[in-house]
TORRO-412731 format. One record per residue (C-alpha): x, y, z; residue in one letter. Coordinates in steps of 0.001 Angstrom, whole numbers, plus 500000, padded with zeros to 6 digits. Layout:
BEGIN
{u: X, v: Y, w: Z, residuo: A};
...
***
This chain:
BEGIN
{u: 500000, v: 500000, w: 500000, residuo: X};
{u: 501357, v: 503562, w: 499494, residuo: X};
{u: 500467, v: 506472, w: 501524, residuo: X};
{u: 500404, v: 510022, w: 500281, residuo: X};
{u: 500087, v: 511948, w: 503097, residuo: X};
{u: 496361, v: 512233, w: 503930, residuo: X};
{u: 495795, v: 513005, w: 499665, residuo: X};
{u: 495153, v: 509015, w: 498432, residuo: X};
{u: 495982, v: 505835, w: 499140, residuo: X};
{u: 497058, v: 503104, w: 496788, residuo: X};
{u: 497449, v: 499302, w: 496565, residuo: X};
{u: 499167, v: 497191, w: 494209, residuo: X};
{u: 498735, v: 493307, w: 494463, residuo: X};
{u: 500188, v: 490455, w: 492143, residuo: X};
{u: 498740, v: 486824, w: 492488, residuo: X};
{u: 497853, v: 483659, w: 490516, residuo: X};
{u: 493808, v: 483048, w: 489236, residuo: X};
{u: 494114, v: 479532, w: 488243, residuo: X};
{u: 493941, v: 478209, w: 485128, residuo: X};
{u: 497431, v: 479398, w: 483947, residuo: X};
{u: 495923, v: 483178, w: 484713, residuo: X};
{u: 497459, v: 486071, w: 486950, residuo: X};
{u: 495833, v: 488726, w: 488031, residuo: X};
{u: 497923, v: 492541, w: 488868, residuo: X};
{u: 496007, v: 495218, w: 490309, residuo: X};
{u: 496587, v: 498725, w: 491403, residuo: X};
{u: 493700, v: 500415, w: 492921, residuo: X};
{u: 494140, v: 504056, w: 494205, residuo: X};
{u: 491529, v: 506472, w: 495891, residuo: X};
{u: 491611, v: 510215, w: 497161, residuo: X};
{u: 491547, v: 510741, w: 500987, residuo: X};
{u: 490216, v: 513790, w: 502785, residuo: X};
{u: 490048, v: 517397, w: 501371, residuo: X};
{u: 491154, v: 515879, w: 498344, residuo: X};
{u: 488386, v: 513409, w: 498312, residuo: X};
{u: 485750, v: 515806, w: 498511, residuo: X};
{u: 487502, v: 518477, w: 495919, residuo: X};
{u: 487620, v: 515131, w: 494100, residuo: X};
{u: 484154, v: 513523, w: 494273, residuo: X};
{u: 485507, v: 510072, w: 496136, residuo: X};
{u: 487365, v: 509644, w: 493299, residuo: X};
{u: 489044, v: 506508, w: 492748, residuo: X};
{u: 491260, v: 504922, w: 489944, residuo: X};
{u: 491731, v: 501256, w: 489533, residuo: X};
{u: 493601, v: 499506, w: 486645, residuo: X};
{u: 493911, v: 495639, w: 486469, residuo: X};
{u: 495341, v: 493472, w: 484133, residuo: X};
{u: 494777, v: 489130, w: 483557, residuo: X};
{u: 497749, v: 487941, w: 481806, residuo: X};
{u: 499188, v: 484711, w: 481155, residuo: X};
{u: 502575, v: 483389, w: 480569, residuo: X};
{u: 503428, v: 483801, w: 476654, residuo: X};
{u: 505372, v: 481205, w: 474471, residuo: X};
{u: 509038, v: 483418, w: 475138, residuo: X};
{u: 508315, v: 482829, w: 479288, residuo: X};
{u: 507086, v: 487073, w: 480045, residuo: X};
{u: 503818, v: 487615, w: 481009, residuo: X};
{u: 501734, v: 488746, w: 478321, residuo: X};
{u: 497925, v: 490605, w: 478812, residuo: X};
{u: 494790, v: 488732, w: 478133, residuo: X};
{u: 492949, v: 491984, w: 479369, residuo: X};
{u: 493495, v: 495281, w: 480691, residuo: X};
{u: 491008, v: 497182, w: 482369, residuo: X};
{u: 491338, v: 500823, w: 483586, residuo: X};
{u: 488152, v: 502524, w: 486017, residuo: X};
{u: 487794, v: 505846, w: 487043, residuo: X};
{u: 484284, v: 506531, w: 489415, residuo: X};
{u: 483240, v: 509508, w: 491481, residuo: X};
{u: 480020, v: 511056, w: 492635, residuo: X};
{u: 478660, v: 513676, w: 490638, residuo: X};
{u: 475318, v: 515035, w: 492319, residuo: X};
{u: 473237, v: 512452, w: 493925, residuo: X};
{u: 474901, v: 509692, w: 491331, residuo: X};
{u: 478592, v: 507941, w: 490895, residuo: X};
{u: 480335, v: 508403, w: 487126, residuo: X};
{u: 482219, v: 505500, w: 486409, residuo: X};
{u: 483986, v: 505669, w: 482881, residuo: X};
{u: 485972, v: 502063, w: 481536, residuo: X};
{u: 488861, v: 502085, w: 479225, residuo: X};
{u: 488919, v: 498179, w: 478077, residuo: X};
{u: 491886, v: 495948, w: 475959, residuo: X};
{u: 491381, v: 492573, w: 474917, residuo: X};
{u: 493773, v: 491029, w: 473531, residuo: X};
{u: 493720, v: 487811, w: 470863, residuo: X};
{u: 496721, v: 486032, w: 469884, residuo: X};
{u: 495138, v: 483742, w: 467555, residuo: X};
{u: 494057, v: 486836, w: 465280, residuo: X};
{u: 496612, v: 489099, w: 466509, residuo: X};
{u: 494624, v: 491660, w: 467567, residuo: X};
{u: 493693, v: 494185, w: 470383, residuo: X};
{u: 490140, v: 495208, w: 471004, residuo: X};
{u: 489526, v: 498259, w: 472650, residuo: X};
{u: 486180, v: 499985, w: 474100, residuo: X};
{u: 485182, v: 502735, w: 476276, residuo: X};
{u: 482850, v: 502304, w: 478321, residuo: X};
{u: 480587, v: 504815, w: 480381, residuo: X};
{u: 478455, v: 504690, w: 482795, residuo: X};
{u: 477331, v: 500811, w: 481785, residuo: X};
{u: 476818, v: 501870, w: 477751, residuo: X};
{u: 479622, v: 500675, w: 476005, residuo: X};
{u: 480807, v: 502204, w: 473023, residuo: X};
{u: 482135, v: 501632, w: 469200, residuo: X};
{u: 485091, v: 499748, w: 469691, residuo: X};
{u: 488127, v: 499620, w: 468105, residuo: X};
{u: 490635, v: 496983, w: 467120, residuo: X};
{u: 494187, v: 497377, w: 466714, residuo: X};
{u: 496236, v: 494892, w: 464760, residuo: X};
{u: 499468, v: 493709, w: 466672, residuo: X};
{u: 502721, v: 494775, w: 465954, residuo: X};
{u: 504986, v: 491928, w: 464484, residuo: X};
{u: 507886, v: 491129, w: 466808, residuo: X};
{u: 506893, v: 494022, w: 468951, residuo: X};
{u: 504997, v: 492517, w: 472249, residuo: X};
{u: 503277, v: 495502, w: 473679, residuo: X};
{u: 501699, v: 495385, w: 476453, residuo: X};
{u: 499694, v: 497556, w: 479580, residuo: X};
{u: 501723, v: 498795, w: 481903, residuo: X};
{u: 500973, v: 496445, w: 484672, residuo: X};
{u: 501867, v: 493476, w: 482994, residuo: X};
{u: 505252, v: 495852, w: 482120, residuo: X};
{u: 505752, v: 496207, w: 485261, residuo: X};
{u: 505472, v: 492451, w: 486222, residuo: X};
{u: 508274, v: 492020, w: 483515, residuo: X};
{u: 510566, v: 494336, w: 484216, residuo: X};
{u: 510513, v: 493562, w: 487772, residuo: X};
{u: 511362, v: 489829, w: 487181, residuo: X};
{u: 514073, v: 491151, w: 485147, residuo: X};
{u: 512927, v: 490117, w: 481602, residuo: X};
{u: 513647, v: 493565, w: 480085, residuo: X};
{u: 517159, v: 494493, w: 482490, residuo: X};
{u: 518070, v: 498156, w: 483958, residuo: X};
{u: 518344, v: 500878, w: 482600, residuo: X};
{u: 521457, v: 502439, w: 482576, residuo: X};
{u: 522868, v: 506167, w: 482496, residuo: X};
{u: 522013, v: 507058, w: 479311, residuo: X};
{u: 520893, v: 504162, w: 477771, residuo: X};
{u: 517026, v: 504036, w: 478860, residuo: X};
{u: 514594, v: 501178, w: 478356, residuo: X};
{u: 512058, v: 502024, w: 475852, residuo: X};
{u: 508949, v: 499358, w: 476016, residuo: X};
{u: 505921, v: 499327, w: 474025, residuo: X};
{u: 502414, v: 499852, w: 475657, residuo: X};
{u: 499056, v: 501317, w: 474742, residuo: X};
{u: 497068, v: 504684, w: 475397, residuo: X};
{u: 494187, v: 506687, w: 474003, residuo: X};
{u: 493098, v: 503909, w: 472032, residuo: X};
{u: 495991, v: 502999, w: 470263, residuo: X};
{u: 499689, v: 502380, w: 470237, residuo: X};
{u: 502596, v: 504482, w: 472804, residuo: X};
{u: 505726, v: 504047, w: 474660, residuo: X};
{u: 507251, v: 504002, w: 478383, residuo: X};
{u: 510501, v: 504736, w: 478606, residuo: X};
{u: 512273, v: 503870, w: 482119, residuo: X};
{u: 515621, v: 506001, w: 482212, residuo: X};
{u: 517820, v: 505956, w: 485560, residuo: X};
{u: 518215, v: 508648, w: 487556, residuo: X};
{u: 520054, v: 510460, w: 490320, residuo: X};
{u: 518621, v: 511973, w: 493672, residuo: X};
{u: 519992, v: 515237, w: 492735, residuo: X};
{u: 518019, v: 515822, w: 489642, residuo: X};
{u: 514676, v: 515844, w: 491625, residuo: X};
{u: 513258, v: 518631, w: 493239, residuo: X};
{u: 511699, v: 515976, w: 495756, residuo: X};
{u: 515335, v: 515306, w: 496251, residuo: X};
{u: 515052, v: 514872, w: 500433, residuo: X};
{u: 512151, v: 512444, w: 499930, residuo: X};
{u: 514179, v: 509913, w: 497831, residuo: X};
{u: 517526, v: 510310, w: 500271, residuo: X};
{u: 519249, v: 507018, w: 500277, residuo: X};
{u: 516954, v: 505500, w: 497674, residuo: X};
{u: 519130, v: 502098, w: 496428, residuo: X};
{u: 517881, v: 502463, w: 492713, residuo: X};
{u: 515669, v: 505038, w: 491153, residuo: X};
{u: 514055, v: 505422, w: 488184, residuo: X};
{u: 512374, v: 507376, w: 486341, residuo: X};
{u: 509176, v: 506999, w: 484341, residuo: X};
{u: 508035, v: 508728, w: 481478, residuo: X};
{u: 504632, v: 507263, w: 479910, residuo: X};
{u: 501287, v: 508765, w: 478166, residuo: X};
{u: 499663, v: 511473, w: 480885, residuo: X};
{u: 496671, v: 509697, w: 480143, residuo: X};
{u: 497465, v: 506421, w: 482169, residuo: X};
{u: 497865, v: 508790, w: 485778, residuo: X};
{u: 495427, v: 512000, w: 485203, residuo: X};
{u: 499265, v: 513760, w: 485244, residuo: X};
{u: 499316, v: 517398, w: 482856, residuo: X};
{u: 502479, v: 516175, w: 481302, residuo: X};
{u: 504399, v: 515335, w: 484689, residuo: X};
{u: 506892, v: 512384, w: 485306, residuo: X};
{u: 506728, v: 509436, w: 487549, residuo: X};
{u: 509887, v: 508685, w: 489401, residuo: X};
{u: 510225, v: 505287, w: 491298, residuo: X};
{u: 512598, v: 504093, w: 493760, residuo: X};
{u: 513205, v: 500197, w: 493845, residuo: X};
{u: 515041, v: 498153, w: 496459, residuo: X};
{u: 516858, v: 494923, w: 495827, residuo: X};
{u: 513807, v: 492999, w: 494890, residuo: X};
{u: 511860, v: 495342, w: 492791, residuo: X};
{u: 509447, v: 496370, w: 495128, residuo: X};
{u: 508877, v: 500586, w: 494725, residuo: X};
{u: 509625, v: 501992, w: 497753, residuo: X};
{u: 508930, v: 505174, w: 497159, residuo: X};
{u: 507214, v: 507009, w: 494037, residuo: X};
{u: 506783, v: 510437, w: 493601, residuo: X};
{u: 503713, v: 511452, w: 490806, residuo: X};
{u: 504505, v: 515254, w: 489257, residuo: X};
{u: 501352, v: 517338, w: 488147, residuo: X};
{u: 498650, v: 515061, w: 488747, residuo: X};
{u: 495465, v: 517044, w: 487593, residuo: X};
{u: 493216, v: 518637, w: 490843, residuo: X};
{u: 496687, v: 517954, w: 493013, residuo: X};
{u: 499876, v: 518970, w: 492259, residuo: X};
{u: 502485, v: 516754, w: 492584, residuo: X};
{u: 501813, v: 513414, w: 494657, residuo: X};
{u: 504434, v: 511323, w: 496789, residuo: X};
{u: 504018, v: 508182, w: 498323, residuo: X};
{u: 505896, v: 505574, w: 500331, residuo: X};
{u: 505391, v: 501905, w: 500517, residuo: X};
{u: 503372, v: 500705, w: 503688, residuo: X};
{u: 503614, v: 496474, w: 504383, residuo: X};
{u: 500030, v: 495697, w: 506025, residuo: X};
{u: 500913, v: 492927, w: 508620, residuo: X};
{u: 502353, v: 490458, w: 507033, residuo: X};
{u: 500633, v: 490918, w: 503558, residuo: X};
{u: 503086, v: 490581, w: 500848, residuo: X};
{u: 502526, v: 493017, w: 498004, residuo: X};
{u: 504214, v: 491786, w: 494684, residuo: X};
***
């Protein structure tokens, strides 16, 4: 779980469905004065993915909600990818408020396996995609808006951040530069700090829209172990 200081909360889980099927989800809502300026909003993105024929996980489907009250109701807008390897293919819908819309399908890129960022994530912290390295960043392909984009993970040092105090000490930090669509962010970057087995310690969101720039530490519930 992260904690941002009163402004949201977040959790991030990993675990098996059966079947040959994982599940990753991050779920993240507002807290406080931000939850009311907000409407109780709350984000949640969760991908099913299965092991692929090279041994990464690849994503079955990728789901991404954002609800929050507006007058006496709740909005909740979906942002759906299904994905079919037989026909090479990636469906994608938006759907709102239960009425789903015209979808769209995207034809997969040969020898390029894109995927959602969660199931990127999975990857690259098992080490399927290495480090990044000064100057030589890790460019991965993902989706947004419907179609095709890019994250690029470049390391980083604690003196090139202006939260530089927060991320004192950090073992190995990185930072994240991916569509502004996935986080709500006007343009800003994500900067994570892993330890020694991938788990993000600390993560720092710039210019997320209603909030400035968020920060957020990684809280172990009892003896819960997240990814």
């Amino acid at each position: 779980m992260f904690g941002f200081d009163q402004v949201a909360k977040a959790e991030i889980s990993f675990r098996e469905e059966g079947q040959g099927q994982y599940r990753a989800l991050l779920d993240a809502w507002t807290l406080g004065v931000a939850s009311k300026l907000s409407g109780d909003r709350r984000q949640t993105y969760q991908a099913v993915m299965e092991l692929g024929p090279d041994a990464k996980f690849r994503p079955l489907r990728f789901e991404q909600t954002v609800s929050k009250k507006d007058g006496n109701g709740v909005k909740v807008r979906v942002k759906r990818y299904d994905f079919d390897y037989d026909r090479e293919s990636v469906r994608y819908v938006r759907i709102k408020n239960g009425k789903e819309g015209k979808p769209v399908f995207l034809a997969m890129k040969k020898g390029t396996a894109a995927a959602d960022f969660l199931t990127t994530f999975v990857n690259y912290r098992m080490g399927f995609y290495g480090r990044p390295h000064p100057g030589k960043p890790l460019i991965l392909e993902t989706f947004a808006r419907g179609g095709y984009s890019q994250i690029r993970i470049e390391a980083t040092s604690v003196d090139q951040l202006k939260q530089r105090e927060f991320f004192q000490g950090c073992p190995g930090l990185n930072r994240v530069i991916l569509d502004p669509e996935v986080f709500d962010t006007g343009g800003g970057d994500v900067f994570v700090c892993l330890d020694g087995a991938g788990r993000p310690l600390r993560g720092a969101v710039e210019n997320v829209l209603n909030l400035g720039d968020v920060l957020g530490r990684l809280i172990v519930d009892g003896d819960e172990s997240i990814f």
